[in-house]
Backbone as CSV, one residue per row, in Angstrom:
resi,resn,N_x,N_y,N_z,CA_x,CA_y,CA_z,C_x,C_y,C_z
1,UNK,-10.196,-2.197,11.245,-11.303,-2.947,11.799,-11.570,-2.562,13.241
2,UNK,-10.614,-2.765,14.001,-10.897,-2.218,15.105,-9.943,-0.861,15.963
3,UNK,-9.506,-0.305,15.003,-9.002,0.900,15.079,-9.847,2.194,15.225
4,UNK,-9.367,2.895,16.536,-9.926,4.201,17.106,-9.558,5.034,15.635
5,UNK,-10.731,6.259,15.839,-10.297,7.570,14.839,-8.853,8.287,15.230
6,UNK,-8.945,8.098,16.420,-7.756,8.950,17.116,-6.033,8.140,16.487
7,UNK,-6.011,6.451,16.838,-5.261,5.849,15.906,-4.764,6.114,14.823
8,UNK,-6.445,6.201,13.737,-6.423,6.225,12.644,-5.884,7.561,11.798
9,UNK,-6.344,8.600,12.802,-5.303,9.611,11.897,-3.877,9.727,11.921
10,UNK,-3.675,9.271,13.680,-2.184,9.162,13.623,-1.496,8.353,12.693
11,UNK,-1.833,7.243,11.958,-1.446,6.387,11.100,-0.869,7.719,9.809
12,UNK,-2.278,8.364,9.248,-2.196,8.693,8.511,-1.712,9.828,8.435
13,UNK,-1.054,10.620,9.533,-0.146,11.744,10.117,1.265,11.576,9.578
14,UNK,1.175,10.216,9.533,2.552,9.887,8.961,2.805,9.389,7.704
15,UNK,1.852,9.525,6.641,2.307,9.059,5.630,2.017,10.097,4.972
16,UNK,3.073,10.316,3.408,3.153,11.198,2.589,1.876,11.643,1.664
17,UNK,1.030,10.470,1.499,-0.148,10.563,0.950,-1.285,10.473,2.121
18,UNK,-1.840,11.661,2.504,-3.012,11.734,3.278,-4.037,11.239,3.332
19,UNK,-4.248,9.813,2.960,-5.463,8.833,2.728,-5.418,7.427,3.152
20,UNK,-6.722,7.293,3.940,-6.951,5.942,3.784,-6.441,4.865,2.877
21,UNK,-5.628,3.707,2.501,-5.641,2.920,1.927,-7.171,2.028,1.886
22,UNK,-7.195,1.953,0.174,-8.092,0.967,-0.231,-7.761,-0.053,-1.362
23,UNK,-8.759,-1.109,-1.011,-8.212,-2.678,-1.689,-7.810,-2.232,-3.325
24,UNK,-8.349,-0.863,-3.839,-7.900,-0.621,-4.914,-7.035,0.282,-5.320
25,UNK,-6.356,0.525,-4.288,-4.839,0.948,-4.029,-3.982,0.198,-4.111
26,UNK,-4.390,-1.079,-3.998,-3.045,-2.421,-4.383,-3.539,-3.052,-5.754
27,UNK,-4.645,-3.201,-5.833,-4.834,-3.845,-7.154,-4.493,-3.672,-8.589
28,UNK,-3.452,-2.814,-8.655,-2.880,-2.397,-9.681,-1.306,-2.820,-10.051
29,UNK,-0.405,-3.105,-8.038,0.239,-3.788,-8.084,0.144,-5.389,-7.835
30,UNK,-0.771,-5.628,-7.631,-1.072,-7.492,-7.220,-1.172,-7.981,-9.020
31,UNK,-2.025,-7.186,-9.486,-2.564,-7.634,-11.117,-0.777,-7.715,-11.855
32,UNK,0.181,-6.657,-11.613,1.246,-7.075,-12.237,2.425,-7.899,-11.633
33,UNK,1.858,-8.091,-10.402,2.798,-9.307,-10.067,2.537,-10.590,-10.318
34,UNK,1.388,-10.743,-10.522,0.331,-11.883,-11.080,0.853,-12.077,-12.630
35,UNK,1.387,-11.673,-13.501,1.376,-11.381,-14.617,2.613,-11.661,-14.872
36,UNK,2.484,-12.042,-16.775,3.918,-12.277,-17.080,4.702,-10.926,-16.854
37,UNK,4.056,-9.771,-17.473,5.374,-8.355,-16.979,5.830,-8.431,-15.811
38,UNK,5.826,-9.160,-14.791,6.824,-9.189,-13.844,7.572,-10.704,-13.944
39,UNK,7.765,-11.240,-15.102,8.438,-12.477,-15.219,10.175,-12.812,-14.437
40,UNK,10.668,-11.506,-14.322,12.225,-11.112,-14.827,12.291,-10.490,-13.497
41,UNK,11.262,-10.197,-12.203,11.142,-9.459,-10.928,11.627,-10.524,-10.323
42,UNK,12.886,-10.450,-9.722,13.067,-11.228,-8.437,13.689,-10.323,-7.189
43,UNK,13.035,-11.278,-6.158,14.128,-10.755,-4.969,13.953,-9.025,-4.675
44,UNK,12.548,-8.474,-5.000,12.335,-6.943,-4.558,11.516,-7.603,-3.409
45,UNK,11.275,-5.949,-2.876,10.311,-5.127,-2.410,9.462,-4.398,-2.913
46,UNK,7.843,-4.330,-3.498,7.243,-3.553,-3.810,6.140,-3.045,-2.720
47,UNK,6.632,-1.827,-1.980,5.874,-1.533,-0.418,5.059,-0.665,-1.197
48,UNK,3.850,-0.662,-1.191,2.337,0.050,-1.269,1.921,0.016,0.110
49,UNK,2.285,1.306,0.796,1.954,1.592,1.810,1.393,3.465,2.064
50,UNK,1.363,3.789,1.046,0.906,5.207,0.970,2.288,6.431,1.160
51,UNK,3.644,5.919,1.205,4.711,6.569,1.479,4.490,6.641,3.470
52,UNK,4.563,5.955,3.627,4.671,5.436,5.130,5.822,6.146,6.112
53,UNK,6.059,7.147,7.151,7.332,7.499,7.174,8.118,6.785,8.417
């Protein structure tokens, strides 16, 4: 939102996947945490962060 370009690549300098995150980059994990297939998930971490380093 209010992040410089100059920021913004450095962000992305550092992660393994060279892209912007978008809201439909998580929505694939929110829909199964929402859901009974994660009934039996306790006590993780699921980081969707683009491989962040």
């Amino acid at each position: 939102l209010w992040v410089t370009e100059q920021a913004l690549a450095a962000h992305i300098a550092k992660q393994c996947i060279k892209q912007v995150m978008q809201p439909e980059d998580i929505v694939g994990t929110v829909l199964f945490l929402a859901s009974d297939a994660s009934r039996m998930l306790t006590a993780q971490m699921l980081i969707v962060d683009g491989g962040f380093l």
